[in-house]
N, C-alpha and C positions, 0 to 999 in steps of 0.2 A: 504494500500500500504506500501511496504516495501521500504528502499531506504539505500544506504551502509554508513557504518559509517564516511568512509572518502567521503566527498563532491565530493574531485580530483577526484573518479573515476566513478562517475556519473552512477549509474545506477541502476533501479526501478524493485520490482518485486510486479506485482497487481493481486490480484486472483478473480472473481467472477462468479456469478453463472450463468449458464444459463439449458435451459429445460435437455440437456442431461448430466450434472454433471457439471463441473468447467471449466473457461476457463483460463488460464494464462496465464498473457503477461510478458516479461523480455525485457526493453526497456534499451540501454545501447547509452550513449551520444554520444562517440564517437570509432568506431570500424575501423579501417580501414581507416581511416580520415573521418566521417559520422556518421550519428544516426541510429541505427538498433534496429527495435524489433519483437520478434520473441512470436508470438501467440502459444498454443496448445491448445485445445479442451479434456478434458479427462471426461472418463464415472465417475459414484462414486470408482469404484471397481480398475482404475485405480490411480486414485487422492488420495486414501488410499495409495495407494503402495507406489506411488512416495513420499508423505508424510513420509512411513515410513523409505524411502532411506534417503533422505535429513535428519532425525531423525538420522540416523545411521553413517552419514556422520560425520554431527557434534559432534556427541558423540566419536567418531571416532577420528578429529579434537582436542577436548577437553584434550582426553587421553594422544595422541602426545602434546599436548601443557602445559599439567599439567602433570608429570609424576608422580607416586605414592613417594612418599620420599622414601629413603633407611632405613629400622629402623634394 
């Protein structure tokens, strides 16, 4: 299980397996004055993808946050 680096904003992201590929839950503490968590089910072929999104996202993220130096 994953869980965000600041405490304050409270919210878990737990992956595991089941017969037809991954299931992921994203449980978030408080949404709207409440706890919500939102399940999906994905085959293998999807759960690569979205793996590679999130991959991409962050890298993505990185660049925006680290910018190459001016040389």
């Amino acid at each position: 299980m994953a869980e965000s680096a600041d405490r304050g904003s409270g919210w878990s992201l737990q992956a595991s397996a089941v017969p037809d590929g991954v299931r992921l839950e994203l449980a978030l503490s408080d949404l709207g004055g409440g706890p919500v968590t939102a399940a999906i089910v994905l085959d293998r072929a999807e759960a690569r993808a979205f793996a590679r999104a999130l991959l991409a996202a962050a890298g993505d993220a990185a660049e925006r946050t680290f910018p190459k130096p001016g040389v």
